[in-house]
VOGU-3710 file (C-alpha; in Angstrom, 3 decimals, decimal comma):
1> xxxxxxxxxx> -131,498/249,951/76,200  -129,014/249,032/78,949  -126,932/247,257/76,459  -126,986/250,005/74,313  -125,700/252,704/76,628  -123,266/250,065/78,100  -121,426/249,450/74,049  -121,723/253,563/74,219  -120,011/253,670/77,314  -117,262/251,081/75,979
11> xxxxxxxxxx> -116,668/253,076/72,869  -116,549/256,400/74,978  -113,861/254,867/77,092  -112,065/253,389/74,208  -112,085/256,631/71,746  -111,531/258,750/75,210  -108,215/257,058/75,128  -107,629/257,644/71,773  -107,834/261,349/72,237  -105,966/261,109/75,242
21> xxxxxxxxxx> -103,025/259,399/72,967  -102,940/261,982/70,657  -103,436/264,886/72,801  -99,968/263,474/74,478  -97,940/264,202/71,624  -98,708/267,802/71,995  -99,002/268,229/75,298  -95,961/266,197/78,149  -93,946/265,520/74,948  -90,870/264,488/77,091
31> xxxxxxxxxx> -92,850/262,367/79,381  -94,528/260,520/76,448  -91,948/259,808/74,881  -89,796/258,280/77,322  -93,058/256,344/77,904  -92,662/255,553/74,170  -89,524/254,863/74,403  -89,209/252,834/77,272  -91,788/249,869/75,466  -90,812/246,191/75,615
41> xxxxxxxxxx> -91,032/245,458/72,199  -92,185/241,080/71,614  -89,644/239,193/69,303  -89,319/240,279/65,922  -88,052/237,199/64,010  -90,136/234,607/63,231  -89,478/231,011/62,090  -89,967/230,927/58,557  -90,735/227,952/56,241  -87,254/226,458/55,365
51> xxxxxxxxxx> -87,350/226,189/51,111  -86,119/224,120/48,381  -86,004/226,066/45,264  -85,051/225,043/41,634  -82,165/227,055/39,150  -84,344/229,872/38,468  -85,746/230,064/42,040  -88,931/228,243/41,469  -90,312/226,483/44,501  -89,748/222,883/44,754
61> xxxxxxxxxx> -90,664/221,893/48,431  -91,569/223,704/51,565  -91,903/222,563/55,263  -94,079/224,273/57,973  -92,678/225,807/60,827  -93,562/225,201/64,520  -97,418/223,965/65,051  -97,740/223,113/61,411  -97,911/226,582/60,330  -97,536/227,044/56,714
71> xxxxxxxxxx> -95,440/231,093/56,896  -93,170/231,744/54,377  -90,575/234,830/53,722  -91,214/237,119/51,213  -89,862/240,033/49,867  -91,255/243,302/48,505  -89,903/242,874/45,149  -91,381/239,610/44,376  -95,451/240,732/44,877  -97,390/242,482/42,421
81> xxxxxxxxxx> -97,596/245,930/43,059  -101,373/245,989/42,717  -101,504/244,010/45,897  -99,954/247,111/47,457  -101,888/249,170/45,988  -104,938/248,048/47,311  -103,970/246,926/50,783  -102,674/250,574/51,413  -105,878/251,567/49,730  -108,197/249,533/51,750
91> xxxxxxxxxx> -106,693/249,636/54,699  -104,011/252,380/55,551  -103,976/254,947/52,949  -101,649/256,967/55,293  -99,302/254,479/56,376  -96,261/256,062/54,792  -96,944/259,554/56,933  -98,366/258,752/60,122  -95,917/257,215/62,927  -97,734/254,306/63,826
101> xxxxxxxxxx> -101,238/256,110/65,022  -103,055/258,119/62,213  -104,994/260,605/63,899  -107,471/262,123/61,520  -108,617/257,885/61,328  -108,717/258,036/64,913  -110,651/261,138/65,305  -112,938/260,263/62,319  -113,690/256,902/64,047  -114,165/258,440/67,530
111> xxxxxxxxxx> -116,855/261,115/66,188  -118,438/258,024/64,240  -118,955/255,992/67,717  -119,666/258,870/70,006  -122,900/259,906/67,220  -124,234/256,264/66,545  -123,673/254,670/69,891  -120,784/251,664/68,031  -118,109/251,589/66,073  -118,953/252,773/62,704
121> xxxxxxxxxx> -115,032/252,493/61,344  -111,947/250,991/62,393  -108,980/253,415/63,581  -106,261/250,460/63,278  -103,515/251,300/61,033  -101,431/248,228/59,522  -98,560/249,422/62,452  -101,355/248,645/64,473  -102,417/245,339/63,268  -98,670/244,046/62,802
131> xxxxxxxxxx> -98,209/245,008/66,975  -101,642/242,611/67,309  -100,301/240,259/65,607  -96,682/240,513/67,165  -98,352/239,862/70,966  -101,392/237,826/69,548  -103,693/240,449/70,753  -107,298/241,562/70,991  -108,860/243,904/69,394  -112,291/244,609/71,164
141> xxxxxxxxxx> -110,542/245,370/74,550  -110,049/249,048/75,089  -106,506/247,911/77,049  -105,555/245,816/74,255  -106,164/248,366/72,114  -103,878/251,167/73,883  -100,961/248,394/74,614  -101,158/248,092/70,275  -101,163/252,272/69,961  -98,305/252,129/72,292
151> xxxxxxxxxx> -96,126/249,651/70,610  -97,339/250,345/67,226  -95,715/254,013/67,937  -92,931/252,462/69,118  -92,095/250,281/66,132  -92,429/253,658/64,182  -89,806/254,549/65,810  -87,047/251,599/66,011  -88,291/250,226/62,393  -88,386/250,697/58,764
161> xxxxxxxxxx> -91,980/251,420/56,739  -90,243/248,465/54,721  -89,253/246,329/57,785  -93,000/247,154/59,532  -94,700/246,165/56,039  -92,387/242,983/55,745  -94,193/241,466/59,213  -97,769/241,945/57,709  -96,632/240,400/55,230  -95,146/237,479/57,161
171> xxxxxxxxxx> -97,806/237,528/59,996  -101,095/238,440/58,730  -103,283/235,571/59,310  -104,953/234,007/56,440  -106,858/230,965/57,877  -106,348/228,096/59,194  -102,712/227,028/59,124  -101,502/229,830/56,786  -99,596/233,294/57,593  -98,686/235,586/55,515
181> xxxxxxxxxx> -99,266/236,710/51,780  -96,675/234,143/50,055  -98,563/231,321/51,992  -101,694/232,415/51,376  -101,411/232,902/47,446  -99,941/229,474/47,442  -102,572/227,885/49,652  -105,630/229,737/48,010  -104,315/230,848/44,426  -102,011/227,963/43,599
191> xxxxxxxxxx> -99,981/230,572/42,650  -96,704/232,897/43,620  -97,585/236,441/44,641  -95,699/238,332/41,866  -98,581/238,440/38,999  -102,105/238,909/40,492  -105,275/239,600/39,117  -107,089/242,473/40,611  -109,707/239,587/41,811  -106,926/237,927/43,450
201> xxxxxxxxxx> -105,145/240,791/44,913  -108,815/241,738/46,115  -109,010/238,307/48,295  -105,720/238,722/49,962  -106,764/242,160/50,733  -109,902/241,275/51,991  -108,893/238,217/54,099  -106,760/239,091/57,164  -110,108/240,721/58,349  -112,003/237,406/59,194
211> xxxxxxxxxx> -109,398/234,443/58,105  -111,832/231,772/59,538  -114,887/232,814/58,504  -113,400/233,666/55,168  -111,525/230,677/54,582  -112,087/230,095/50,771  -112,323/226,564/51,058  -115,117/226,500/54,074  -117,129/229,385/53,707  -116,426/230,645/49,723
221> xxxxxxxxxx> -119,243/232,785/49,443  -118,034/235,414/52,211  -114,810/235,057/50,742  -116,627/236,064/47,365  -118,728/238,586/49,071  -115,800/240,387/50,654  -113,669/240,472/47,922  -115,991/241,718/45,979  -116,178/244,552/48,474  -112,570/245,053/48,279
231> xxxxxxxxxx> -112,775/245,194/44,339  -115,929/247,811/44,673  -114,043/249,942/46,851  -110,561/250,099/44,978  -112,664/251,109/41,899  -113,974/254,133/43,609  -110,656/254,849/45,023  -109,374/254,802/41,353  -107,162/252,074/42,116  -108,687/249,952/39,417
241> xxxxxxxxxx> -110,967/250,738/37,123  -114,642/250,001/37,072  -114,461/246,878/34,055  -111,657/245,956/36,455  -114,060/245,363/38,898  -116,746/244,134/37,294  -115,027/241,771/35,628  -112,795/240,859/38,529  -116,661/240,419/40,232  -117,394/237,573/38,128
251> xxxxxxxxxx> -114,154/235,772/38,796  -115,624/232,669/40,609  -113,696/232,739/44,649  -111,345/229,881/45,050  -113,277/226,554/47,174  -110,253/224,396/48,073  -106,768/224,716/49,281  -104,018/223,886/46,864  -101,666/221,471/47,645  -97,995/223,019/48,490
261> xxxxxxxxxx> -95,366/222,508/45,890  -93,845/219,147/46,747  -91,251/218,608/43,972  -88,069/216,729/44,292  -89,705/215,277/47,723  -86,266/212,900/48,666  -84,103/215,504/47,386  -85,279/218,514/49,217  -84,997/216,117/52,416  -81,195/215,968/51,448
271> xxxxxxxxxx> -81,155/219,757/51,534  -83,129/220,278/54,913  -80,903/217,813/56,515  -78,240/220,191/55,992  -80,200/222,812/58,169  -82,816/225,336/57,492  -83,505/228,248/55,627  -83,592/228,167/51,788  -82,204/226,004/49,429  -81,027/226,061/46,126
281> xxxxxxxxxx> -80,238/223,672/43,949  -79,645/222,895/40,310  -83,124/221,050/39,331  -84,755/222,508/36,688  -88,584/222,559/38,224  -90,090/222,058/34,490  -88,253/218,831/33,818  -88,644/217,647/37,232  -92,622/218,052/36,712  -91,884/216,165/33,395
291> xxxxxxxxxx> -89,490/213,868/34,811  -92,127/212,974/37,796  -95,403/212,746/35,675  -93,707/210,583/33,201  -92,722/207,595/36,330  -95,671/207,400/37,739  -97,380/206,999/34,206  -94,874/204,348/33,318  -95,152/202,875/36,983  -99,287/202,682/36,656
301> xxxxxxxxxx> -99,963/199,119/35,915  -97,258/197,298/37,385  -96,474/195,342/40,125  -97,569/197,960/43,622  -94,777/197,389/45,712  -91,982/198,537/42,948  -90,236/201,356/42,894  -88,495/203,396/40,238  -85,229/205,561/40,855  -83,898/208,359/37,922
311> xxxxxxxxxx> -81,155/210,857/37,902  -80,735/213,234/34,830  -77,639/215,384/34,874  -76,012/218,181/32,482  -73,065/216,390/30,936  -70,917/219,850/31,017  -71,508/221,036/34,602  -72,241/217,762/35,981  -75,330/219,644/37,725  -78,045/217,298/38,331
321> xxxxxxxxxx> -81,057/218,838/36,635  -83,870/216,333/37,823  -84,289/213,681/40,487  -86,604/210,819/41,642  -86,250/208,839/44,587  -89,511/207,243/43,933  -92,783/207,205/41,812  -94,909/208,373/44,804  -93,217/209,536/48,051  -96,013/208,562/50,224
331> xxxxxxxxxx> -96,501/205,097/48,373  -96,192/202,926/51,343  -96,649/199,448/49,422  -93,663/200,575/47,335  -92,058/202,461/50,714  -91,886/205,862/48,840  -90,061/207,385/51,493  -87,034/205,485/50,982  -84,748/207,766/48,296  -83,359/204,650/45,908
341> xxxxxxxxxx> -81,438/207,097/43,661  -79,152/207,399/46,926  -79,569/203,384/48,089  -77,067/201,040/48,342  -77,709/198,073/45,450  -76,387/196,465/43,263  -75,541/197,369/39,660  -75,645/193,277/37,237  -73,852/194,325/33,983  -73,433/198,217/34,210
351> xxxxxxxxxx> -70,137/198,089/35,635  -69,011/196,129/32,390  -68,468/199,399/30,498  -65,241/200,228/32,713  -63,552/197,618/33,016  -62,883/196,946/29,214  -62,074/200,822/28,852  -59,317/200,193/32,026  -58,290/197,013/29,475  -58,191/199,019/26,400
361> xxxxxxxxxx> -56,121/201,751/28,900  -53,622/199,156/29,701  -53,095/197,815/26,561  -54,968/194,555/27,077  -57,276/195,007/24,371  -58,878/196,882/21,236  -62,677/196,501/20,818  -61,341/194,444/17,622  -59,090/192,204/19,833  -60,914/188,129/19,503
371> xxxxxxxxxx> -61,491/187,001/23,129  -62,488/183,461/24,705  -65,852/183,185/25,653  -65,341/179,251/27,068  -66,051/178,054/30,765  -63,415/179,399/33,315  -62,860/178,737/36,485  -60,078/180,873/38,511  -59,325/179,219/41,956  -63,145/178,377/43,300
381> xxxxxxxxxx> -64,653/181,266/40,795  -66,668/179,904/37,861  -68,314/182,274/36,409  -71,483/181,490/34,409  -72,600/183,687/31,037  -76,910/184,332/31,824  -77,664/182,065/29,141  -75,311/179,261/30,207  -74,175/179,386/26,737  -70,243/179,680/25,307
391> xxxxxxxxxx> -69,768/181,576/22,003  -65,808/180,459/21,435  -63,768/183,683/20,562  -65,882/186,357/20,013  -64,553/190,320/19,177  -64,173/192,765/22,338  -67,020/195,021/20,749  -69,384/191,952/20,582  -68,249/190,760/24,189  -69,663/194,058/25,568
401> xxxxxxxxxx> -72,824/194,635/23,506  -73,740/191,333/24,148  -72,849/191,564/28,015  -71,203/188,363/28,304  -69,752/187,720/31,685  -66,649/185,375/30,814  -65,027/187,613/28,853  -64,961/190,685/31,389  -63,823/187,941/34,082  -61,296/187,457/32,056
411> xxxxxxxxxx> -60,139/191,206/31,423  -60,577/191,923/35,161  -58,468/188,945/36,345  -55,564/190,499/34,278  -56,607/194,022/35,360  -56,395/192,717/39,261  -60,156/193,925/41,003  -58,144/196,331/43,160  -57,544/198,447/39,487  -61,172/198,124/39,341
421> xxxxxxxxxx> -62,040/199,507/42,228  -59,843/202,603/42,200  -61,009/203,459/39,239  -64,458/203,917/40,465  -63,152/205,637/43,411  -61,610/208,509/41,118  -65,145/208,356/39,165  -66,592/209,531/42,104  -68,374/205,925/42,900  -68,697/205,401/46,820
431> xxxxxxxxxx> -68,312/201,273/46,207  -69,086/199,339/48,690  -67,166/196,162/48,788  -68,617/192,148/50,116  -66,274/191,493/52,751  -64,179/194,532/52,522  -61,651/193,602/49,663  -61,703/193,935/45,609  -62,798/190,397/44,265  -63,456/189,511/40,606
441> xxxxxxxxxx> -67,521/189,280/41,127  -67,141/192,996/41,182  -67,298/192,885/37,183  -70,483/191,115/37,315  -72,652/193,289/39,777  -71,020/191,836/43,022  -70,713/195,487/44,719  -73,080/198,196/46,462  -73,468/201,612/44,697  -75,865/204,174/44,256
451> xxxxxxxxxx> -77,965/205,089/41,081  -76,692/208,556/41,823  -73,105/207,663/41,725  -73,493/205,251/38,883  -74,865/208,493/36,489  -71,901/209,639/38,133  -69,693/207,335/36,690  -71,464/207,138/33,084  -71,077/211,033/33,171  -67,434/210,609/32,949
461> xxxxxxxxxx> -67,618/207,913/30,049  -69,554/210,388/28,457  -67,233/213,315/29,407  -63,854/211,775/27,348  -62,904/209,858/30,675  -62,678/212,726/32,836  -64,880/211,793/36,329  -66,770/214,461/38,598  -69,095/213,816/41,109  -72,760/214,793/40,903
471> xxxxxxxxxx> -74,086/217,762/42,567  -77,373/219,144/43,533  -76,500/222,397/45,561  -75,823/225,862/44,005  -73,731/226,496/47,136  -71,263/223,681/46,624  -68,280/224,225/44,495  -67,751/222,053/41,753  -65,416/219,545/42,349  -62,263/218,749/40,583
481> xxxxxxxxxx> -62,273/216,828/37,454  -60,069/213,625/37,504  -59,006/211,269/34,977  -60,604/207,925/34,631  -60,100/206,749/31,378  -58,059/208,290/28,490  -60,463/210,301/25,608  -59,871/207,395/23,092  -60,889/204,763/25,399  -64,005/206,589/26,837
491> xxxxxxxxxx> -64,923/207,040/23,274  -64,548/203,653/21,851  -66,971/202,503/25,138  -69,552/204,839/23,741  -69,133/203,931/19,992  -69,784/200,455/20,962  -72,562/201,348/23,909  -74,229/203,618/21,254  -74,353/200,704/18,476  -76,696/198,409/21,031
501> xxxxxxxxxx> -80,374/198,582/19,470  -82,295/200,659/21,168  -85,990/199,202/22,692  -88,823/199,347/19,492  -90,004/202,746/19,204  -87,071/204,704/20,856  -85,316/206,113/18,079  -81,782/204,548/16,002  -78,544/203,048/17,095  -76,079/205,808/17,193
511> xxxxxxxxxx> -77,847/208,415/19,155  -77,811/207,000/22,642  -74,839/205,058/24,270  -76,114/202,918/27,358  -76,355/199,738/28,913  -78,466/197,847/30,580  -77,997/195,738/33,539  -80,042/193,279/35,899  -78,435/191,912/39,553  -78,410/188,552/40,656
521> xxxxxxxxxx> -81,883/187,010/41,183  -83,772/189,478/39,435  -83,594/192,232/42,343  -82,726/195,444/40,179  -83,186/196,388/36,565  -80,403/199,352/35,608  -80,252/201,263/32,510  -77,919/204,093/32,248  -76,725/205,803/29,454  -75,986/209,125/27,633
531> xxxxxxxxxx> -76,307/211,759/24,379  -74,093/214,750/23,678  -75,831/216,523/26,201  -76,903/214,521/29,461  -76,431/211,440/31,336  -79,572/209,700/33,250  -79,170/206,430/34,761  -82,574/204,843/35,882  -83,239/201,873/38,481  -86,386/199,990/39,082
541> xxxxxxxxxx> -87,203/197,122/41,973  -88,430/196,514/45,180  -86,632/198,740/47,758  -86,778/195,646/49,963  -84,415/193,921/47,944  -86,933/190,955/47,186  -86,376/189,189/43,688  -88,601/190,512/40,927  -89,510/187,621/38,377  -88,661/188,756/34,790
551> xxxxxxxxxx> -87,293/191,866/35,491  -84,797/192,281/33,195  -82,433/196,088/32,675  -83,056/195,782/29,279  -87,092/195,718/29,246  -87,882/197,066/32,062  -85,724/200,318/32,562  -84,122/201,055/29,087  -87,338/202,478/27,908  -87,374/204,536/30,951
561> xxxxxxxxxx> -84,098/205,411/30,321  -84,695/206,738/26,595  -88,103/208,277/27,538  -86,000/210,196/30,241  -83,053/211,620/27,815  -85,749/212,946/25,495  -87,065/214,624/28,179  -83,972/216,702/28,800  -82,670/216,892/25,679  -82,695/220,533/24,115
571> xxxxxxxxxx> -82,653/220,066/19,906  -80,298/217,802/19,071  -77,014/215,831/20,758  -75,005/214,091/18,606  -72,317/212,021/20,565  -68,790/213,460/19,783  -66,404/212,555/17,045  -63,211/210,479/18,144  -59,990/211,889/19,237  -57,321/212,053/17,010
581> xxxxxxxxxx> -55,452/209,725/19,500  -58,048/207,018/18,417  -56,917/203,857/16,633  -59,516/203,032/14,420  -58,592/199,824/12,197  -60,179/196,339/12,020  -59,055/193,062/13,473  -56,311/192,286/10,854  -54,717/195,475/11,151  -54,385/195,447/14,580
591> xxxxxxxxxx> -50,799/194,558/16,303  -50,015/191,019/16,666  -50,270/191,349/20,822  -53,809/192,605/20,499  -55,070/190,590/18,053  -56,117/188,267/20,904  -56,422/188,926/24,561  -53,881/186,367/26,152  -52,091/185,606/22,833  -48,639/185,653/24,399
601> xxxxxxxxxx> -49,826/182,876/26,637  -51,093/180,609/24,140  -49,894/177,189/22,836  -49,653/177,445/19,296  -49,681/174,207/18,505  -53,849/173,311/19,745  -55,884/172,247/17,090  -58,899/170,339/16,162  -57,293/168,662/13,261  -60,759/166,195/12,782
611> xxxxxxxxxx> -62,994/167,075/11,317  -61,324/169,606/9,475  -63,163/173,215/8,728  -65,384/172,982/6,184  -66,398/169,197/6,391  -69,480/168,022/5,458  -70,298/164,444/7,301  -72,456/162,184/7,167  -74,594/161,913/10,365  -74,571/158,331/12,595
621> xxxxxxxxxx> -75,829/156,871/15,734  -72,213/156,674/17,094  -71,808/160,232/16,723  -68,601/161,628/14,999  -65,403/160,901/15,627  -62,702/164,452/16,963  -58,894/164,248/16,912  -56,782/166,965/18,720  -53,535/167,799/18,670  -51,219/169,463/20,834
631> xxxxxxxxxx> -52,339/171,971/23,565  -52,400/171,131/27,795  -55,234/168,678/29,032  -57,870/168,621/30,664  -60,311/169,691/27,346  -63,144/171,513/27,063  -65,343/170,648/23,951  -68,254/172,699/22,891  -70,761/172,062/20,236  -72,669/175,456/19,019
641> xxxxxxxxxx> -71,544/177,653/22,196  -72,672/174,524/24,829  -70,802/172,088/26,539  -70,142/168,714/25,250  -67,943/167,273/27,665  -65,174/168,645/29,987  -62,104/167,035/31,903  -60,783/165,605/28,728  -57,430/163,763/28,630  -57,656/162,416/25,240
651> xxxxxxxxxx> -56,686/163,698/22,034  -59,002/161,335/20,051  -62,989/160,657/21,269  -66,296/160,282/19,702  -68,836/162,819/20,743  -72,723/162,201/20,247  -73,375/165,170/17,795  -76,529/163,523/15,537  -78,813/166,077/14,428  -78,466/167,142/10,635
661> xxxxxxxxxx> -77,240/170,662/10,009  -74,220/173,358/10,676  -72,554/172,901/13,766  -69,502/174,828/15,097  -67,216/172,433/17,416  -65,031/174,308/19,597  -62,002/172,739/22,208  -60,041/175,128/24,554  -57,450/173,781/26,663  -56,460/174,158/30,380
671> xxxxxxxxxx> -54,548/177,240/29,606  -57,590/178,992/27,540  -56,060/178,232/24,185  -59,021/177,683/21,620  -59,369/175,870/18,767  -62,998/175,712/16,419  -64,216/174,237/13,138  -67,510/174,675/11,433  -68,916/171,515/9,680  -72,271/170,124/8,221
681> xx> -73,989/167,109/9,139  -76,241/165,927/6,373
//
């Protein structure tokens, strides 16, 4: 009994200052409000959840704020209206008249408590909660209580219905970690706020009243129980209708938090870096889920501690429309955290491409021009092709599909490495360079880039030789095209690129220009390539730069690579048509200075007069006998593509070729000049 009469007395002294409130504002109107007026209000602004959002404003990534707080902005025009509805409904149906106190919910609550003894009904209006929430407040304290009349009336007064509403919105606590309606749906729903079903409107009604022991995911059934209340009380408001309800009843309540959208994980740290707030950028958030899916599918399996990089950009904009830095950010056997589409490495073969499109620039070659693929040595350089093999002459075209090194040694000694490396400067490539200066291993993968920059650089192959860097932010401006190649020579790369077989299963030559390319000791696989619509380049390896046995550009990332252009491709992309400007005619219409690379430095007068082309010999124990003539000593003599013997001074020798069959005996002198026969041993 003495607790009884002592809640009685608490309510009396409570409601008693209720009345007193309201009986103010008639009576000592000056005096109250200069009381009013004269409130302290608490801050206002509240750290929000800085955002990384896709093209269309989808969410990729968001952070929490300070504590771990998940609270995220939100405006008015992006919840469902039915939410509003019932909130307003359920828990302020005068909040649009009243100025912060609503007196007949006051009085009505104050008659309730004085009859029965307790509070039957609440008199707290949503101004009323938000100035709770603003000072972290009680609400069972009678001086709590007036301190949230006081500034609630005071809000009313310095703030907007919409600017009061926009706090709930922001603050209202939701359980555990998460404030606010946008948090909430995406902790509890899995879903934005801007289409809800009345059952799901209903719970984020019905959960700001008891957020912990409501919290869908530790006590579901009271989270069931009061949303259900919710529902049964908006129906006999006429807010929904009564199958609304019922159905809405039999909704089963949420039991688990869902994740937060963590898209684009290494490229949304890019964006924070820049500061907070929201971010957005020029993913498209379908692909990405696509793009993301699809690596660590093609990842499962495979050596743990790899790591896979892509980039897929728009070919016209030069927007980057998807983006992975790794399979599995918080992989730390593969050390997910580390971005590889931005890391240094470096690129094998892929640089190839350029360099013979600066050659065909400069008037060094035509993808018909013959070219010497024989051992070379320049100064201390002797570069090696990866099968040790030599081919002889061999066309420009085949050079490059083939991805023999000799060759493009050759092409970027004449070119000078410094040509080389301003060209990928004005592609947009941030190079960076063994011992600070250009050298010929350049050619051959001896460089740092990034898989970023190198779709970079492929983009403007793609784009009639016209480089643009890569971008990822709507706010930055694209930047200014420059020329890298001229339209006929960026299109005779991706005639030839495009005429490279494709892996098994992964469509027909012709659709797809790429190449592969795989660094020194196995370390990184590349593929990179393009249709008429995007580029993507793709890199996979250990971040920590250790040497991956067998992995090779060509079956290891070209898949990847194909897989990943499908993927973005919308309908079809045929690659363009040449330019007029285009010389298109074989090897024997070509001009005489193209028709070899280096002919205007050749001796003439070389040749392998014994055996003559043609021959058919009969095969000995000795081996068969070779006569030269002319050309500068020492000789090189190769016997199908391998070495024979080297540092020859003599123009006649006996070399230990035995084995029946065709054979194809090559010599090149010390200034490159070639000479071959094909014969038959029987």
């Amino acid at each position: 009994m003495t607790h009884l009469f002592a809640r009685m007395a608490g309510s009396a002294r409570l409601y008693t200052l209720i009345a007193l409130v309201l009986l103010a504002s008639g009576y000592g109107r000056d005096r109250f409000d200069a009381w009013i007026d004269a409130t302290t209000l608490p801050i206002l602004v509240h750290e929000t959840s800085s955002e990384v959002r896709d093209r269309n404003g989808i969410l990729l990534r968001a952070y929490t704020v300070e504590n771990g707080l998940w609270r995220m902005d939100v405006s008015q025009d992006a919840i469902d209206p039915l939410f509003f509805e019932m909130l307003l409904a359920y828990e302020d149906k005068r909040f649009h008249t009243h100025a912060g106190v609503d007196p007949r919910a006051a009085l009505r609550a104050m008659v309730q408590a004085l009859r029965n003894g307790r509070v039957i009904s609440g008199a707290s209006t949503l101004t009323m909660q938000v100035a709770r929430l603003l000072e972290d407040g009680t609400t069972g304290k009678w001086q709590g209580k007036l301190r949230q009349m006081r500034l609630a009336l005071a809000l009313e007064r310095r703030m907007t219905k919409d600017d009061i509403l926009a706090l709930y919105l922001r603050l209202a606590p939701y359980g555990g970690n998460v404030e606010g309606l946008r948090a909430a749906a995406l902790t509890w729903l899995g879903k934005e706020p801007a289409r809800l079903t009345p059952a799901e409107a209903a719970l984020l009604v019905a959960l700001p009243q008891a957020p912990e022991s409501r919290r869908p995911d530790r006590a579901p059934q009271a989270a069931l129980i009061a949303r259900n209340r919710v529902l049964t009380r908006m129906a006999d408001a006429g807010v929904i209708s009564q199958d609304d309800a019922v159905a809405g009843a039999r909704d089963p309540a949420p039991g688990r938090r869902f994740a937060m959208p963590q898209r684009a994980p290494h490229l949304s740290d890019r964006a924070i870096a820049r500061g907070p707030g929201r971010h957005d950028t020029t993913l498209d958030a379908t692909l990405q889920d696509q793009l993301e899916s699809r690596a660590r599918a093609y990842m499962t399996g495979r050596d743990p501690r790899l790591s896979v990089a892509i980039v897929i950009a728009d070919l016209a904009s030069g927007e980057i429309r998807a983006t992975i830095g790794a399979q599995r950010y918080n992989d730390t056997r593969a050390q997910g955290f580390v971005d590889m589409s931005t890391a240094l490495r470096s690129p094998g073969s892929t640089l190839k491409p350029l360099v013979y499109g600066l050659a065909f620039d400069r008037g060094l070659a035509h993808p018909e021009t013959l070219i010497l693929d024989a051992p070379l040595q320049i100064g201390r350089y002797a570069p090696q092709n990866f099968d040790g093999l030599f081919r002889g002459e061999v066309s420009v075209r085949d050079a490059l599909q083939r991805s023999l090194n000799i060759p493009v040694i050759r092409l970027t000694d004449a070119l000078g490495p410094a040509h080389l490396a301003a060209a990928l400067k004005r592609a947009g490539v941030e190079a960076v360079l063994p011992g600070g200066a250009p050298g010929l291993a350049m050619a051959l993968g001896g460089v740092g880039v990034t898989l970023e920059d190198m779709t970079g650089l492929y983009a403007a192959l793609a784009r009639g030789g016209m480089g643009q860097p890569l971008r990822w932010s709507r706010s930055d401006a694209p930047a200014a095209q420059t020329r890298v190649l001229s339209a006929a020579s960026a299109w005779h790369l991706g005639h030839i690129l495009s005429r490279i077989a494709p892996p098994p299963g992964a469509g027909t030559p012709g659709q797809v220009a790429y190449k592969t390319g795989t660094s020194y000791g196995h370390r990184d696989a590349w593929a990179l390539g393009w249709d008429g619509q995007t580029v993507a380049g793709v890199w996979i390896g250990r971040p920590d730069g250790t040497a991956v046995p067998g992995a090779f550009g060509g079956a290891l990332a070209a898949p990847l690579l194909f897989e990943a252009l499908g993927l973005a491709r919308d309908g079809t992309a045929p690659l363009p048509a040449p330019p007029p400007e285009t010389l298109m005619v074989d090897h024997a219409r070509l001009p005489l200075p193209l028709q070899r690379f280096g002919a205007q430095d050749q001796t003439p007068d070389l040749a392998l007069t014994f055996p003559p082309d043609g021959a058919r010999l009969s095969a000995t124990q000795h081996g068969i006998p070779i006569k030269l003539r002319g050309g500068t000593p020492p000789f090189t003599l190769l016997g199908n593509g391998a070495v024979l013997a080297t540092g020859l001074r003599d123009r006649a020798l006996t070399i230990p070729l035995t084995d029946p069959g065709f054979a194809t005996l090559s010599v090149i002198d010390a200034r490159g000049t070639a000479s071959r026969v094909q014969i038959e041993l029987r």
